[in-house]
N, C-alpha and C positions, 0 to 999 in steps of 0.2 A: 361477425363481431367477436371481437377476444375478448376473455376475462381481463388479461392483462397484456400489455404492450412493455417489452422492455428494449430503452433503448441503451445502445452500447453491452459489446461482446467480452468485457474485462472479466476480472474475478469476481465483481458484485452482482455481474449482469448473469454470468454463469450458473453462480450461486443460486441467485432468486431464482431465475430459469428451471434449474433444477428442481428446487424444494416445490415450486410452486404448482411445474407438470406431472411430479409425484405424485402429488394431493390432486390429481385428477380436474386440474386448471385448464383453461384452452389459456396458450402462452406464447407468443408472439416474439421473436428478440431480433432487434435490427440494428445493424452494424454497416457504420460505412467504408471499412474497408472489405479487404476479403479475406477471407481465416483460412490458411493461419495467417497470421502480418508479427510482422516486428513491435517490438513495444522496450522503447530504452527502460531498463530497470537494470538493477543491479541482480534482482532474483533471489533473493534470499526468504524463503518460506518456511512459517512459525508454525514444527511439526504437528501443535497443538491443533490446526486445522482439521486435521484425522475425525477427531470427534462429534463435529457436526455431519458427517456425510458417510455412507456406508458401501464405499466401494476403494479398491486398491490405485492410490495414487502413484504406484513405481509406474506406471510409463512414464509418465509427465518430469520425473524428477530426472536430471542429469545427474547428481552425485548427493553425498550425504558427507558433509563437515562435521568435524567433531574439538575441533580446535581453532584457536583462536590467537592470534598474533598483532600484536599492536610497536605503536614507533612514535619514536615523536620525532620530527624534524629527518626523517629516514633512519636515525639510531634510538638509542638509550629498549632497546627493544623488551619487552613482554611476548612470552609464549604461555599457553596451558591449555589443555584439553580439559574443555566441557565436561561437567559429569552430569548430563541429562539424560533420562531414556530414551532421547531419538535422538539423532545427532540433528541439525539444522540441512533443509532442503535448498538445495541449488536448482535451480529450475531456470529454463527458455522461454521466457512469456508467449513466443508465438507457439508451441510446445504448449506450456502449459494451458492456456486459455483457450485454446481450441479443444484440449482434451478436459477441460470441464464444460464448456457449451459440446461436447460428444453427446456426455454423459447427462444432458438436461436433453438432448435430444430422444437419447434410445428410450427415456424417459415418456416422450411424444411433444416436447417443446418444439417451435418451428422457427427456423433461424432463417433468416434473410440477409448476409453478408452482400458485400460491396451495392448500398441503400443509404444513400443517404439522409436523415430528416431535414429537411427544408421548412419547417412548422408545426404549430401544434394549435387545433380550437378546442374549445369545450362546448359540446353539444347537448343541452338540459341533461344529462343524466352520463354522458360517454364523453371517449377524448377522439377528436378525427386527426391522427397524426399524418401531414402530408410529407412524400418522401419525392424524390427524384424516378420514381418508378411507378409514383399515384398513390391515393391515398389509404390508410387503413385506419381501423378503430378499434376501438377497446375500452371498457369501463373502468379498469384501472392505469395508470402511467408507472413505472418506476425508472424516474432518470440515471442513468449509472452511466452519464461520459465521458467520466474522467473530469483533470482539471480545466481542459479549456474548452469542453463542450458550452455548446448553446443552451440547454434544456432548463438550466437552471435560472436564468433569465426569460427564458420565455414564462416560466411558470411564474414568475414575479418574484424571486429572490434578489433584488436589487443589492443590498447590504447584506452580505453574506460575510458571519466573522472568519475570517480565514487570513493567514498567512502566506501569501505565495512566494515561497523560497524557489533557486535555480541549483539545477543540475546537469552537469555534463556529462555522456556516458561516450564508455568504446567497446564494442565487442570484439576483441585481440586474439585470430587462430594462434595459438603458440600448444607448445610440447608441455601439459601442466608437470612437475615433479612431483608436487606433493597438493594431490586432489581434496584435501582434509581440512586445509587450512584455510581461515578465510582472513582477509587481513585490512586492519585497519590504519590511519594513519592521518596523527595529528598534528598541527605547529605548522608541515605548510601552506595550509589554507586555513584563512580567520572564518571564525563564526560556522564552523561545520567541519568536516571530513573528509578526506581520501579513502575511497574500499578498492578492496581488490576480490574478485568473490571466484573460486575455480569454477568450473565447467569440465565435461569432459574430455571437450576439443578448445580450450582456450579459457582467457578470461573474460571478467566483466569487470573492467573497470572505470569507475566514476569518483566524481568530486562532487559535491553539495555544499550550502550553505545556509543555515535555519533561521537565521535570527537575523535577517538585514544587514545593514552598513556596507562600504566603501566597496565599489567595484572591483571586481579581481580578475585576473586574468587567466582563467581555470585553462583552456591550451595549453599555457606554456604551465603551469601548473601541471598538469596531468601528462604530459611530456616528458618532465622531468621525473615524476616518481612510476612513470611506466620503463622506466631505461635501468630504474632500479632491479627490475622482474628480466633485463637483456633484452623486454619486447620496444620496438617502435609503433606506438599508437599511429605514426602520420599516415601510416598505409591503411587504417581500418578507419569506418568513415564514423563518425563523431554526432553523437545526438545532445542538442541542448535541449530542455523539457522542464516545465515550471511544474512543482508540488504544494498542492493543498495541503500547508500544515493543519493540522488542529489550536484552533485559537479560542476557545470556548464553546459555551453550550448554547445551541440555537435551536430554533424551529427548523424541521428538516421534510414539513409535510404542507401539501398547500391542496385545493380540493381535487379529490381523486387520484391523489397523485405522490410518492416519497424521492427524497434523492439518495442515493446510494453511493457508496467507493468514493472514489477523490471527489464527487458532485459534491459530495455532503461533506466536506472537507474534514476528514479522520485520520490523513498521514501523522503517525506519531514525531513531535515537536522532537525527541533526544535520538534515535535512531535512524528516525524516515522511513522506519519502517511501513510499507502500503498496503501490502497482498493479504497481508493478515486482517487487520480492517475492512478494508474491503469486502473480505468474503462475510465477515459478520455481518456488516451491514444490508449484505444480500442476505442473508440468514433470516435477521429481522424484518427485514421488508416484505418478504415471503408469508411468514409469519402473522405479520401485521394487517397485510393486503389478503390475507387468504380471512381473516376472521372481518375484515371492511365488507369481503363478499359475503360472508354470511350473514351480513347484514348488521353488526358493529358496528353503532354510531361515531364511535370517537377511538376506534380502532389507528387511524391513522397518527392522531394526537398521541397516542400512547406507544406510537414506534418514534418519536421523535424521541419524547421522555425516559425512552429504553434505550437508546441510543446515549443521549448522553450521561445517565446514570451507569450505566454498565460499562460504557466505553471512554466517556468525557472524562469522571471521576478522576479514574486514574490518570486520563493526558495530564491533568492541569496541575500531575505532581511531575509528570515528564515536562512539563513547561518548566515549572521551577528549577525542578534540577538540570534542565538543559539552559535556562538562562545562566544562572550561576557557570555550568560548566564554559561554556563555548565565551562566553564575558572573560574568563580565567584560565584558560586550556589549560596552560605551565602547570597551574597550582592543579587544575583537575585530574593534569595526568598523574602529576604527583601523589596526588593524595586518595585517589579515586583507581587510576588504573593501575598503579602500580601496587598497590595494595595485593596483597596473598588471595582475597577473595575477590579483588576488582572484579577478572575474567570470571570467575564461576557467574557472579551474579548478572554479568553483562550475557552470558550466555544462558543463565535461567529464563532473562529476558526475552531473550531472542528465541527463546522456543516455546515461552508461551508456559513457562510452569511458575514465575516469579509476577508480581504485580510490580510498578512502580511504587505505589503504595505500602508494600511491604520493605522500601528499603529507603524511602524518600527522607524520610527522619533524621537516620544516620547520615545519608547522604549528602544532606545540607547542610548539617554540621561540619562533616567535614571541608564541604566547599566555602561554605559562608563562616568567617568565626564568630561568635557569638549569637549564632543561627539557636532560636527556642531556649536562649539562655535568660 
């Protein structure tokens, strides 16, 4: 019998894994594929991550960005270098996320890749998780599958407020020039973005879309603005993948048991940003589920509420300001990114040193006119 069972080997899973086998947890993590595996993301990690963890993440990282480049429609271009303390992390999810389930293991966590779960009961006081390899149990649950796991329906989250926005990704061998820059690109895709994010040995480039409406045809989309970079994406193979935006504040805890990472649908509404969520969310789950074991009655109930207090708060001014934006790209980029501080601020964001909240105000002002008038 484990303290805890966790399923899914991502960043939330890593995460909890870790904090939880520190604090001298018996901790369980099961993963149906086998680590390392692939994981379409674009890999951009919010250095601010450093803080909760006390070990050196330069393996895991492939480069360090420090600038930032934007386009509308391929031209009218913005350049500028970040002035953050850490530049922004470029990371390989199968890279990364094996080397943070390492780091929960040297810990004494026990990881059981390529495991499927096939179920889950509750047994008066424990949870009997059946797998494709038989069964195991554990008093606590913490789901972290990502968005299209099962766990969060089996636990009876029927109505779950979330977003699910699409994304296509390529991971592109090419010769990078300039390994610093990460680039963005707006106008030709509605309601979301083109990234282009360097790597060591290539890129990572993708297209999203956050807010609904009218089908698009991301392919020939992402075709065309990869031919901008001299690469041909049709030779590297092509991930589509649905994201759990953040849609509001919910119950994220059900008996014995929290959801974690994309489960508990935390991808930031204006960025898409995930890995950084994610790991919070394994932060607090950890946290939450270690003080349930000590016998905290309502220890669960109060990681949901920490959840969306700490983390919702601020989405649902990235909601705002990414309705208004991606509604109005032209005028957004206008007046938003092309702005002298646009980049500084979009870059504080991305590392974790700026709130949405500290610039949401201005922001919609300019996006909206007569926004708080």
């Amino acid at each position: 019998m484990y303290d805890i069972i966790i399923v899914g080997a991502g960043p939330a899973g890593g995460t909890a894994a870790y904090h939880l086998a520190k604090k001298g947890r018996s901790v369980l993590v099961l993963e149906k594929e086998s680590l390392p595996r692939y994981k379409p993301c674009g890999g951009g990690v919010s250095p601010a991550i450093a803080q909760w963890f006390d070990f050196d993440f330069s393996p895991a990282i492939s480069v360090k960005a420090d600038s930032l480049r934007f386009t509308w429609k391929l031209g009218d271009p913005v350049e500028a270098k970040i002035e953050t303390k850490e530049p922004v992390w470029m990371v390989r999810r199968d890279i990364f996320d094996h080397f943070l389930v390492q780091q929960a293991q040297k810990q004494g966590a026990e990881l059981r890749d390529n495991t499927e779960v096939t179920g889950i009961e509750f047994k008066t006081d424990h949870w009997q998780v059946n797998t494709a390899n038989g069964p195991v149990t554990g008093y606590y649950l913490i789901a972290a599958d990502g968005a299209k796991g099962p766990m969060a329906k089996w636990l009876g989250f029927k109505q779950r407020k979330r977003r699910l926005a699409g994304a296509l990704e390529a991971e592109v061998p090419a010769v990078v020039e300039n390994k610093s820059t990460i680039h963005f690109e707006f106008g030709l895709v509605k309601n979301g973005y083109i990234w282009n994010f360097p790597k060591a040995d290539g890129y990572s480039i993708g297209v999203g879309t956050f807010i609904g409406g009218e089908p698009q045809d991301f392919k020939k989309i992402l075709d065309e603005y990869a031919k901008s970079f001299n690469v041909d994406i049709k030779i590297s193979k092509q991930y589509g993948h649905p994201l759990c935006i953040w849609d509001g504040t919910q119950k994220l805890h059900a008996q014995n048991a929290v959801l974690a990472g994309e489960a508990a649908c935390v991808v930031d509404p204006m960025t898409a940003e995930g890995i950084r969520p994610s790991i919070f969310t394994g932060l607090l789950a950890a946290e939450f589920v270690d003080r349930a074991l000590d016998g905290e009655i309502n220890a669960l109930e109060q990681y949901s509420e920490a959840i969306n207090e700490q983390w919702g708060s601020d989405m649902a001014w990235a909601q705002k300001i990414a309705g208004a934006f991606y509604r109005f790209p032209g005028i957004g980029y206008k007046v938003g990114v092309k702005r002298p501080s646009g980049a500084q601020i979009m870059g504080k964001i991305l590392c974790g040193e700026l709130r949405y909240s500290d610039v949401a105000g201005r922001a919609l002002k300019r996006l909206i006119p007569g926004f708080g008038g």
